[in-house]
C-alpha positions as CSV (number, residue, x, y, z in Angstrom):
1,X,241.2,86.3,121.2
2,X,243.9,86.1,123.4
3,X,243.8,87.0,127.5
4,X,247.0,88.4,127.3
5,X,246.8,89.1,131.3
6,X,247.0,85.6,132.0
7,X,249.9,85.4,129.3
8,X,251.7,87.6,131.3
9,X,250.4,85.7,134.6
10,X,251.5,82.1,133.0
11,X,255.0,84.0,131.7
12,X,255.8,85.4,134.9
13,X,255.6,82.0,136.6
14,X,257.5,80.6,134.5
15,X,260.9,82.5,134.6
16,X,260.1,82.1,138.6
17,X,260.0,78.3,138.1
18,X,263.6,78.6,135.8
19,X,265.3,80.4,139.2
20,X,264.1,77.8,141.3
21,X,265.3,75.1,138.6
22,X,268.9,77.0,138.2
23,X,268.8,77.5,142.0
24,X,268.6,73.7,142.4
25,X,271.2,73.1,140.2
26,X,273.5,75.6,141.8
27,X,272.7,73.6,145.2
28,X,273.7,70.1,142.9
29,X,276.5,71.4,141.5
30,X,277.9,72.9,145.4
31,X,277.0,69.8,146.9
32,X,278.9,67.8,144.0
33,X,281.7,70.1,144.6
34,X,282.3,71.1,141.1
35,X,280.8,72.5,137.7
36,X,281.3,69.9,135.1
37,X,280.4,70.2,131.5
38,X,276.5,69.2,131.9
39,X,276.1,71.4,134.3
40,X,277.4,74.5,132.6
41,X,275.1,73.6,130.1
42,X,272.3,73.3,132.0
43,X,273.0,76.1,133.5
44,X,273.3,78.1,129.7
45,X,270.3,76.5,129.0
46,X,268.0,77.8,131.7
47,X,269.7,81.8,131.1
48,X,268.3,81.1,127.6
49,X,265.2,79.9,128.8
50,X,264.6,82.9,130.6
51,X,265.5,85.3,128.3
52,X,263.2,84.1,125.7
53,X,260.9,84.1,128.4
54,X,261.5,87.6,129.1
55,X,261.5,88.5,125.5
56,X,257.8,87.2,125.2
57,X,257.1,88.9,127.7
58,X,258.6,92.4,126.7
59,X,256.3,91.3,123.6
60,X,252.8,91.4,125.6
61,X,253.7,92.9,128.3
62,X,252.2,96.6,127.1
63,X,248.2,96.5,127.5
64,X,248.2,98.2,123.8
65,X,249.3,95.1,122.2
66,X,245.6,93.9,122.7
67,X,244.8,96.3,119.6
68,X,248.0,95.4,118.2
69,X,246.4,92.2,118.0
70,X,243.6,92.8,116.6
71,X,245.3,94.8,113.6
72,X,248.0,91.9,113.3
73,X,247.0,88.9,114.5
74,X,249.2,86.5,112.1
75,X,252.5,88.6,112.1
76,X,252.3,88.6,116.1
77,X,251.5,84.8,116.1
78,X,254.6,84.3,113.9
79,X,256.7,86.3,116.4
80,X,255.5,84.1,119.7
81,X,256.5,80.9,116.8
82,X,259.7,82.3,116.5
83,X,260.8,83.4,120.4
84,X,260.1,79.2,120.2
85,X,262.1,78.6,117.3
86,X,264.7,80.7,118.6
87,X,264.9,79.0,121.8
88,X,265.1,75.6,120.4
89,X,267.5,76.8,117.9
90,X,270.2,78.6,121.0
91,X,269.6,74.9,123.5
92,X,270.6,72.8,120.2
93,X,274.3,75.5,120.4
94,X,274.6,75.0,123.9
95,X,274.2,71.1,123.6
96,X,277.0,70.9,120.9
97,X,274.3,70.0,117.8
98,X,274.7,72.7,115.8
99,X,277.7,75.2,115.1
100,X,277.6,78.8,115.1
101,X,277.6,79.0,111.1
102,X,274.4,77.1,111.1
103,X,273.1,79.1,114.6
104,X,273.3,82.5,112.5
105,X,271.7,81.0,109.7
106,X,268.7,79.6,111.8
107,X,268.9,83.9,113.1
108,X,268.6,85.2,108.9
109,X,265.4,82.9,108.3
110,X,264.0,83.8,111.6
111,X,264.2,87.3,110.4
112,X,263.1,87.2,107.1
113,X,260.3,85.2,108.6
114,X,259.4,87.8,110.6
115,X,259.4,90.6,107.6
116,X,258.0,88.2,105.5
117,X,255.0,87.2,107.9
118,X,254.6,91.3,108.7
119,X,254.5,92.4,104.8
120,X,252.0,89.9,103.6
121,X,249.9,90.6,106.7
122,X,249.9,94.5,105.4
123,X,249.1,93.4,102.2
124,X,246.4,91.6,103.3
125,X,244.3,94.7,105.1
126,X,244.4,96.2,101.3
127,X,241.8,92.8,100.0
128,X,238.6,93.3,98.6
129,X,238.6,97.0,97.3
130,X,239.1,96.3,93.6
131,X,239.8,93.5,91.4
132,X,243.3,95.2,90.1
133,X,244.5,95.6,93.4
134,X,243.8,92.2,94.5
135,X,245.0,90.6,91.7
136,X,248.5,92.6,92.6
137,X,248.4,91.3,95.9
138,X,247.7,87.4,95.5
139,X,250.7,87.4,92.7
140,X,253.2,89.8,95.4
141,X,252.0,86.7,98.1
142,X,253.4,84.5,95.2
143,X,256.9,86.3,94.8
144,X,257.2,87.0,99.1
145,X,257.0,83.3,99.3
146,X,259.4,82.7,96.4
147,X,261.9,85.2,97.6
148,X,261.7,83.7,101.2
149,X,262.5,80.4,100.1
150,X,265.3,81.5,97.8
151,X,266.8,83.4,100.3
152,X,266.8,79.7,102.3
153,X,268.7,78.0,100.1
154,X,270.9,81.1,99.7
155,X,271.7,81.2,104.1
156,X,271.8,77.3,103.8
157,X,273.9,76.1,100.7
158,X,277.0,77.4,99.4
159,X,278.0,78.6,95.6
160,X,274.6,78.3,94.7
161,X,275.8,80.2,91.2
162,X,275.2,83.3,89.3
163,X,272.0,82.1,87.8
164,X,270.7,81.4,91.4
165,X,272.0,85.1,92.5
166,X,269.9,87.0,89.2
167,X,267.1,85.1,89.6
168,X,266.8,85.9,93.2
169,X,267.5,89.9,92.6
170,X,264.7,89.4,89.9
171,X,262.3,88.3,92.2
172,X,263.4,90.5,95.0
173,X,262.7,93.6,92.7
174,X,259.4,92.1,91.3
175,X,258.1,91.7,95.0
176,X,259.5,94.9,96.2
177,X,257.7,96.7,92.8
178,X,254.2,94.9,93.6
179,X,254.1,95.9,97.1
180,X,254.6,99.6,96.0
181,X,252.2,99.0,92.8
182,X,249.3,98.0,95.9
183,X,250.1,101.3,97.5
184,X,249.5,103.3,94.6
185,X,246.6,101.6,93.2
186,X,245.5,101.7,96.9
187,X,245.9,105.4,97.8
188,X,244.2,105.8,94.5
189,X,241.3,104.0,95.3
190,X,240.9,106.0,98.3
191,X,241.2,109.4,96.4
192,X,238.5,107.9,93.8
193,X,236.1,106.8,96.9
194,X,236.6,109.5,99.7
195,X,233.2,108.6,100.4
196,X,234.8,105.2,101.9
197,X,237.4,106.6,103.9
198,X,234.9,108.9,105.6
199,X,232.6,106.5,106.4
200,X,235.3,103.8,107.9
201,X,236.0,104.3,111.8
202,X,239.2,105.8,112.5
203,X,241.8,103.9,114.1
204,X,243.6,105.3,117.0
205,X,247.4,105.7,116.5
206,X,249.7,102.3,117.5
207,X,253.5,103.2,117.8
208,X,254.2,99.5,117.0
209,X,252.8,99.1,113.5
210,X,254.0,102.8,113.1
211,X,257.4,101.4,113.8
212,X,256.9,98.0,111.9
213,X,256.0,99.9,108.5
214,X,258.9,102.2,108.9
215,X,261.0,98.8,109.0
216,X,259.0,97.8,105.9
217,X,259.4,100.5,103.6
218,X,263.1,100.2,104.2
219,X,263.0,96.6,103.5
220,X,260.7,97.3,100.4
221,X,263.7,99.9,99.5
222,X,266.4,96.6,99.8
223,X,264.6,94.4,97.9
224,X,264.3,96.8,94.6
225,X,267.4,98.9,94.9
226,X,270.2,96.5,96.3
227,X,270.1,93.9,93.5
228,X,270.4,96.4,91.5
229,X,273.3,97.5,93.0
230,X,274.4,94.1,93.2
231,X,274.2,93.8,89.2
232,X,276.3,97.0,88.8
């Protein structure tokens, strides 16, 4: 389990050792008597560094994201991975490496990353009730995955072609269908075993994964009805 107090401890020091870095820099750059290019980008690159910082910190910083934890434990790991990611991805802009096409393409994976890491998660508190619903789930983790990486090569390589395109709205609407097959065969399993559902401790109510399924439902709602639309 994570201390997430002495997260927020380790954090906190750190954007106060990137004010005394860009403090030392300002002093370099006065006592050089000019900003030259390096130093602007040092400069860029220490903002950055303690944004993201501040931005994994806006992540932990509430004490209720101990439970959240606990409930999510993967998708919030793959959230921390990508505040990294995204940091390494915005220095490699400031340096020059990569152009702003390829910076907002690193930006769509991180995303569907993150929806992809959240839905397979909620899939996964749904295991081990029947054999049906399970046997939805494993072949939805199939089609998540294959959609993810589709939607890669989509961000990634141009005129992919119109075979690429229907194959990628046919998986998009199988995973968006299994996901809502689960659900069903789920609530009916609880209607079937109330017995279950009485006996289980009830969880108190988290805002966040309130928030994070809203977010998914919509996304469930993409991935069935807009290459549909698409094919219109």
């Amino acid at each position: 389990m994570i201390d997430f107090k002495k997260l927020r401890k380790y954090l906190t020091y750190l954007i106060i050792g990137i004010l005394i870095v860009a403090a030392c820099v300002s002093v370099v750059a006065v006592l050089m008597g000019a900003v030259n290019d390096a130093i602007s980008k040092t400069y860029a690159t220490l903002f950055w560094s303690a944004i993201h910082c501040l931005i994994a910190l806006a992540i932990i910083w509430n004490d209720s994201i101990e439970k959240t934890y606990t409930r999510l434990p993967f998708f919030l790991n793959t959230l921390f991975l990508i505040v990294a990611l995204s940091f390494a991805a915005t220095v490699l802009k400031v340096w020059d490496v990569v152009t702003w096409h390829t910076l907002n393409n690193f930006y769509k994976t991180f995303a569907t990353l993150a929806f992809a890491s959240f839905h397979g998660e909620i899939l996964s508190k749904v295991e081990k009730k029947k054999n049906h619903i399970d046997a939805a789930i494993y072949i939805n983790y199939i089609f998540i995955i294959l959609v993810f990486c589709l939607l890669q090569v989509q961000f990634y390589i141009d005129n992919v072609g119109d075979l690429f395109y229907r194959i990628l709205a046919a998986g998009s609407i199988i995973d968006g269908t299994l996901s809502l097959l689960v659900i069903i065969f789920y609530r009916l399993y609880k209607y079937n075993n109330p017995t279950t559902e009485i006996q289980a401790p009830q969880e108190e109510y988290d805002p966040i994964i309130s928030l994070l399924m809203v977010l998914l439902v919509i996304y469930l709602f993409f991935l069935v009805v807009a290459p549909l639309i698409g094919l219109i």
